[in-house]
N, C-alpha and C positions, 0 to 999 in steps of 0.2 A: 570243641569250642563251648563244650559245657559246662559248670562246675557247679556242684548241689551242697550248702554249707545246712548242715542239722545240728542238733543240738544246739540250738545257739539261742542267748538270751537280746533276742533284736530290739534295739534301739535305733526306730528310725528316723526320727529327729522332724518329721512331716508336720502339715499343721495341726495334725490331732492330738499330736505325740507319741502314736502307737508304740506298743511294747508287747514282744510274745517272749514270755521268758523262755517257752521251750519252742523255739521258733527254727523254722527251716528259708532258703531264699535260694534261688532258683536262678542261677546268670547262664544264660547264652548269648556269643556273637559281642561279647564286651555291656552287657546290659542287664539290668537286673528284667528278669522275666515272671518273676512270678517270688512271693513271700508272704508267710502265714503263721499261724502255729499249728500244732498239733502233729497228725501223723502225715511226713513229707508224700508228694509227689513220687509216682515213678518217671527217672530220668533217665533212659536208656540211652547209656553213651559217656554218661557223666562223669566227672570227677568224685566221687564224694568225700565231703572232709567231717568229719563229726569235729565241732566246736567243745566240747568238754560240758558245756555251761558255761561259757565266758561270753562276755559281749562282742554283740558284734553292730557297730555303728558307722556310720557315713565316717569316711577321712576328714581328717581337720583341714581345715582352707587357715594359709596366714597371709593376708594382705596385705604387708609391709618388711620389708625385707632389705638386707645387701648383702648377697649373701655371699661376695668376693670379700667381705670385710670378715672371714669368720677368722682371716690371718691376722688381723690385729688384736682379738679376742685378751684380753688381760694386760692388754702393752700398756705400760703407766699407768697404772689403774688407780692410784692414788699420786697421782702428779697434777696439780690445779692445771695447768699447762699445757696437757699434755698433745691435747689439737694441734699448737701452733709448733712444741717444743718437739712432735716428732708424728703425728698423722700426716702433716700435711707434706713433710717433707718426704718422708716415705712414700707417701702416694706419686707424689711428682718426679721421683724415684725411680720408683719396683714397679708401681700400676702398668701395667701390659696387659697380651693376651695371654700371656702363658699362665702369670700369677692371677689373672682372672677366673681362668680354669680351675686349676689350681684350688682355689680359695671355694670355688662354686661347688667344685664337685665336694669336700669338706661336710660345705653345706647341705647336701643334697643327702649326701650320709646319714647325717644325723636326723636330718628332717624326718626321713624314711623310718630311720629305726624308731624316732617317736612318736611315730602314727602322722604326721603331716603327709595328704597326697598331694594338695596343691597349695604355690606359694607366690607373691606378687614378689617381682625386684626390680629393685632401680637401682643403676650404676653405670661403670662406666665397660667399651665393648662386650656390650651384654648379646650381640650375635655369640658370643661363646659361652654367656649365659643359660641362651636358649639352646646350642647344642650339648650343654651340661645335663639339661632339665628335661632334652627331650631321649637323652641316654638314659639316664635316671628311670625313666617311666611315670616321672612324676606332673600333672599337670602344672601348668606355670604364665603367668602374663609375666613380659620382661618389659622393661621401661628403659629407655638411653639414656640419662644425666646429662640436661642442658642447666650450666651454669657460668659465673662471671670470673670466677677466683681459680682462672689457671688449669682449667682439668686437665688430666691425663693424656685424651682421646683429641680432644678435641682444640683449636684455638680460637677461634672465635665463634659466634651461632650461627654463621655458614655453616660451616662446615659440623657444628653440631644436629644443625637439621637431615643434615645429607646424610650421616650417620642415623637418623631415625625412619627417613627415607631407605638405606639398606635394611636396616631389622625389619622394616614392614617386608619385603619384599623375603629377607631372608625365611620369613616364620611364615608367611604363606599358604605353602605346602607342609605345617606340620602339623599334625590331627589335634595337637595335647597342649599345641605353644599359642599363645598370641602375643603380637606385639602392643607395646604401647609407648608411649612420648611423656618423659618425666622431667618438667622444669624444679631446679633443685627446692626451688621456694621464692614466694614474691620477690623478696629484697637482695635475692643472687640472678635474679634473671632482669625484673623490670616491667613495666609497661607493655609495652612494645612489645616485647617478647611471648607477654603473654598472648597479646591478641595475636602474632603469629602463630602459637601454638594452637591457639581456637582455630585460627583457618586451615592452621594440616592438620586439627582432628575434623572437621568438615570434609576434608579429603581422603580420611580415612576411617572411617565410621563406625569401625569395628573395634577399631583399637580403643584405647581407655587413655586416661590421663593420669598420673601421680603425680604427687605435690608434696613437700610441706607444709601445713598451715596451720598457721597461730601456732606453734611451738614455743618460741621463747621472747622473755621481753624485750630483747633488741630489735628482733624482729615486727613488734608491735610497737617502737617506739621509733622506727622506719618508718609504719604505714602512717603512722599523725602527721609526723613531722612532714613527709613529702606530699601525704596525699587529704591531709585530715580526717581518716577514717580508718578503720579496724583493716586488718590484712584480708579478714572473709570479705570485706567490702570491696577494696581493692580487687580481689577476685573476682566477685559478681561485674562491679564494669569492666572489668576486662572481658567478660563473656565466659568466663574459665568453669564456673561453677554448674556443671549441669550432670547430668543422669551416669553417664560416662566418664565423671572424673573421681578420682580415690584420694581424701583429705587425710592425709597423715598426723595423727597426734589431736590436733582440735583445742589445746587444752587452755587460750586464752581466748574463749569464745561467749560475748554475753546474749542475752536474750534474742535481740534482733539479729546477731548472728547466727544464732542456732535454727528461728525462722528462718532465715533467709537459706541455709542450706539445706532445709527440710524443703521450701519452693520449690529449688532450684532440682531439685531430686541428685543432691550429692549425698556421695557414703563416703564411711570414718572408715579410717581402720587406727587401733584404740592402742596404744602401745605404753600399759599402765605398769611395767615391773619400769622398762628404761626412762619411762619419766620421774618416777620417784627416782632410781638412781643415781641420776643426774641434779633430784633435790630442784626440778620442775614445778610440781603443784600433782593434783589430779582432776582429770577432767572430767568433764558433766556427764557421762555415762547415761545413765537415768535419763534428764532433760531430754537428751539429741533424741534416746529410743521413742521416749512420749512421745514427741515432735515424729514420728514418724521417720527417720533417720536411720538407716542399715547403717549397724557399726561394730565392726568382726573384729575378733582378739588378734592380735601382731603381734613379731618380739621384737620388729626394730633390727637395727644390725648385729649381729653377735659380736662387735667392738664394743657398744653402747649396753643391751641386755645379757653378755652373755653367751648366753645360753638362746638356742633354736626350736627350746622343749614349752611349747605349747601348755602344758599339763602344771607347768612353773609359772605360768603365766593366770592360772585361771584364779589361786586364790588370794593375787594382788586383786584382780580384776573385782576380785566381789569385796574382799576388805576394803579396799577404797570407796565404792560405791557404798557399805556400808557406815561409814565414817562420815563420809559426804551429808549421807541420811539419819544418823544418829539415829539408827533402828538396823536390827538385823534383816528386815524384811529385803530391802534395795537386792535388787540383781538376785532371785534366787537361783539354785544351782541349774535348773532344769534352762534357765534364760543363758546362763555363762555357757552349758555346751551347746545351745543352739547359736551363738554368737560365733564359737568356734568352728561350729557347721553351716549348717545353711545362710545361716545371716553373712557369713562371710565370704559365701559364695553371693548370695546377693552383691552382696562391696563388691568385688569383682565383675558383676554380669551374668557369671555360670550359674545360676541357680538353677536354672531351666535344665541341667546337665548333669552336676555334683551336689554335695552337697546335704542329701537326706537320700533314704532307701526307698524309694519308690518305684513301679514297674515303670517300665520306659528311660531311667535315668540311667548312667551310665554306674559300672561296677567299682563305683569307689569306696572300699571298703576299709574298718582295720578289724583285728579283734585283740582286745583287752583280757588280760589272762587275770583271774580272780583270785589266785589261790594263795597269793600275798598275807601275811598274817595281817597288813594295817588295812586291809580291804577288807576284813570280815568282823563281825559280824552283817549281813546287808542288810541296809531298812529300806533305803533309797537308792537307787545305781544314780542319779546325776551326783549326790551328794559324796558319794566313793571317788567319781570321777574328779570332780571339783577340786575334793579335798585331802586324797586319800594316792591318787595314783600316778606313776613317775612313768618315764618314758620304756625303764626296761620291762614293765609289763605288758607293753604292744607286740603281742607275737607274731602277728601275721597282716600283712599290708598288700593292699588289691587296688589296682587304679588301668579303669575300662575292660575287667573280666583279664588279667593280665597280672600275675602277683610280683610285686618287687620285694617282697621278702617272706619268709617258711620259717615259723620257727627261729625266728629269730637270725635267722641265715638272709643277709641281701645278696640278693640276686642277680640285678642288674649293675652293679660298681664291683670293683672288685677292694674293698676297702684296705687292705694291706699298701697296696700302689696306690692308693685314694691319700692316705697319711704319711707317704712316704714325700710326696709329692708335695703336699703342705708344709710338712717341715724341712725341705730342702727349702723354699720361701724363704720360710720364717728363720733360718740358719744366715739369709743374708741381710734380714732385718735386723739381728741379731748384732751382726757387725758395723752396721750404719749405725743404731742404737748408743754402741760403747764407742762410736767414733762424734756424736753428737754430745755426751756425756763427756765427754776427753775435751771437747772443745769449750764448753761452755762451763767444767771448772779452769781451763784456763783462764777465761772471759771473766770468770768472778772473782 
């Protein structure tokens, strides 16, 4: 139950930002025990792993997720339409549990191999979510999609709550999972629905909250038109807005909005590649952080980003905030991987747990292999990281002293049958696809 990582250049992401370039770290019992530099500890018993000189840093946290949608990944990708002309049908479709799975494990794949240990999702039977995430090794809060427009799962929010009622119960007993309750967004759920949600997070106090907010202008021109104020507003009287909830996106948020979620003690999670994609805007980055506002890098669903690689995420994350700022200064890199680490554990709650390398926390690790030609010369390692490194440079991933992958080898999936699985899916989206296309030039 021990394992001694030397040679290693530690980044631990803490609030001082300590750094041992030739540094050692000390896990037993799933926890880091001990970390320094110079000449390691005797660990009688240990694993030992000599790190090379490569980094070795806290696991990235992504706070926004669906990560059942990584099946739709590319589908119409340049079809204005393509929501109505073939997501939604497909979902009300295929969505099950199988292609839930399915799609999740996918996910978890890729997360893993590029350094993600833990990931927030919202969607729909995400009890098979959670036992994706808790196969995987990978920490994870799951969230159940309560919405108005026809889900999958569910038919009306009876019976959507009762389904959130199971995942609390189901994730219970799992050391790495938490449950949480994900209304899709103000203007799909409601009023009402919200302040329901506020009363079964009262009854469950652990869990968390996910939302959309302020995403897009129809959605903002909802909250006037019904309620005469901004969506964060709308939120706040609902009660929705507090310590425990995760505001996805944020990006049409003005001043007194950004106050009022900094009061309220709500976190962002910042999803800046899928909002340009989609030709959104970008959001106040900057503003919220000043405000005191936890706001961790997301990719969003890999329908809408893509991609599940963190590492592709980070230098929209700082070109925008630099553009925003009309200076290079905005968002330096050393702030974009604490976003990715701790701070994003904050967005979530774990901070106390994951998140940076400290004695007491738990062993969630990756290490970042250096030997890349575009990673050298090094003046700066957050700057390499930022700017410089893709996900197949993550060789080795650690989550509670427990490795889900060696070398580039995962461990816990067996990814053959992982992609096997997915494109048996996607082989019958395939054919709904050219049956949707067959119909709709006959219709024109």
């Amino acid at each position: 139950m021990k394992t001694l990582l030397t040679n290693a250049w530690i980044i631990a992401v803490d609030v001082a930002m300590t750094e041992h370039n030739r540094g050692w770290l000390l896990i037993e019992d799933g926890k880091i025990a001990a970390l320094g530099g110079g000449t390691p500890p005797d660990a009688p018993g240990a694993e030992v792993r000599d790190m090379g000189g490569d980094i070795v840093m806290p696991g990235m946290v992504n706070p926004h997720c669906h990560m059942a949608m990584s099946l739709f990944r590319g589908l119409g990708e340049d079809v204005d339409d393509r929501l109505f002309r073939y997501m939604l049908p497909l979902e009300r479709k295929f969505v099950s549990a199988q292609m839930v799975r399915a799609g999740s494990a996918l996910s978890a794949l890729e997360m893993i191999m590029g350094g993600v240990t833990c990931v927030a999702d919202m969607y729909y039977h995400e009890t098979e979510v959670a036992d994706v995430i808790a196969a995987s090794g990978m920490r994870g809060v799951v969230g159940q999609t309560l919405a108005d427009f026809d889900p999958p799962d569910h038919r009306d929010f009876d019976e959507g709550f009762a389904l959130c009622d199971a995942l609390a119960d189901h994730c219970a007993d799992m050391p790495l999972v938490t449950a949480s309750i994900a209304p899709h967004a103000p203007y799909s759920t409601g009023m009402a629905v919200l302040e329901r949600v506020v009363e079964w997070h009262e009854a469950h106090p652990e869990a968390r909250i996910q939302i959309h907010l302020a995403e897009t202008e129809p959605e903002a021109a909802w909250a006037l038109d019904t309620y005469g104020k901004s969506t964060t507003a709308v939120c706040e009287q609902a009660g929705l807005l507090k310590p425990g909830t995760v505001a996805a996106h944020c990006l049409l948020v003005d001043d007194a909005d950004i106050a009022t979620l900094a009061r309220t003690g709500t976190r962002v999670a910042h999803n800046a590649r899928s909002n340009g994609k989609a030709g959104r805007g970008m959001a106040r980055v900057n503003d919220m952080r000043r405000a005191g506002i936890p706001v961790g890098i997301a990719t969003d669903g890999p329908m809408s980003g893509n991609t599940l690689d963190l590492f592709s995420q980070f230098g929209v994350v700082s070109i925008f905030a630099k553009v925003l700022g009309g200076s290079r200064k905005p968002l330096p890199t050393r702030d974009v991987v604490r976003m990715a680490t701790l701070e994003g554990a904050q967005v979530l709650g774990l901070d106390d747990v994951t998140g940076s390398l400290e004695v007491g926390k738990q062993a969630d690790l990756i290490r970042v292999d250096l030997s890349a030609p575009r990673m050298q010369p090094i003046y700066d390692p957050y700057s390499v990281l930022v700017f410089a490194t893709k996900p197949d440079d993550v060789r080795d991933v650690m989550v509670a002293g427990n490795w889900l992958m060696r070398d580039r080898l995962v461990e816990t999936l067996e990814p053959a049958a992982v992609l096997a699985d997915a494109n048996q899916v996607a082989g019958q989206f395939r054919s709904e696809i050219a049956a949707i296309d067959a119909a709709r030039a006959v219709k024109d």
